[in-house]
N, C-alpha and C positions, 0 to 999 in steps of 0.2 A: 500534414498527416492527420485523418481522422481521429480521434477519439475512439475506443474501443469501449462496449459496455463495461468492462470490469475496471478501465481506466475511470470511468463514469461514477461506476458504484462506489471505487473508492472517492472519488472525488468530494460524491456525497456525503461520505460517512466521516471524512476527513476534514472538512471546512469547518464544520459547528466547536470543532476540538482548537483550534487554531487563532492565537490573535492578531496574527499575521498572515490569513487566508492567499493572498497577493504574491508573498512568496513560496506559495507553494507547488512542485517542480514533479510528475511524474516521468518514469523514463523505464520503458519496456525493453528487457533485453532477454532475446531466444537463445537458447541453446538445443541439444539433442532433446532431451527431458522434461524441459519445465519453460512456461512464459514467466518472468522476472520481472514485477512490477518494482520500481526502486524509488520509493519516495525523501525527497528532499523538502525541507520547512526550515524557517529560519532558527537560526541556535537557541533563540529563547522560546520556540516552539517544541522542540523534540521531548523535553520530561514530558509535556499535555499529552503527546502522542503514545508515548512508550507508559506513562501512568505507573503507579505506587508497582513495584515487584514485576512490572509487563505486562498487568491486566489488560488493558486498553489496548494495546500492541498485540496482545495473546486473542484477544473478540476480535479485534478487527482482522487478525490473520484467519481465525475461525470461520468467519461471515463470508470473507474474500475467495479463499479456497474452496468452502463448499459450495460458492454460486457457478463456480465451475462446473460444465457438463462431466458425468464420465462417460463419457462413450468411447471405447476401446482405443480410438485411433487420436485420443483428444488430448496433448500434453497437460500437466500439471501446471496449478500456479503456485506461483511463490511470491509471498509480500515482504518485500525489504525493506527497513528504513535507516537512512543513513544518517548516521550520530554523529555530527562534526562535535559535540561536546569535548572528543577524546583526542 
């Protein structure tokens, strides 16, 4: 399956935060509404991702969502990241 730009961009923005880049797991999933970017990193990765209070988690949702077009007919994105901490 290709790689989609916004798969890309986060890929980008998501390596440099990572000390375990290798295991790092995107996974797209459509619904009516929204494209579902769902990121997976290894357990001693996710605090770097999600950062003091979610800051880092809250830009990178920022960044990822607005590089989205809006043009009427164009679903939303959504960036999830999946916390095996819990």
């Amino acid at each position: 399956m290709a790689e989609t730009d916004i798969e890309s961009l986060i890929r980008s923005l998501v390596i440099p935060l990572l000390k375990q880049p290798q295991a790092l797991s995107i996974t797209q999933k459509d619904d009516e509404r929204y494209h579902r970017y769902i990121i997976d990193v290894a357990p001693n990765d996710v605090g770097r991702l999600i950062g003091r209070q979610g800051h880092v988690a809250a830009a990178l949702r920022t960044i990822v969502e607005g590089a989205q077009s809006r043009r009427a007919n164009s679903k939303r994105v959504r960036l999830l990241i999946n916390d095996h901490r819990h």
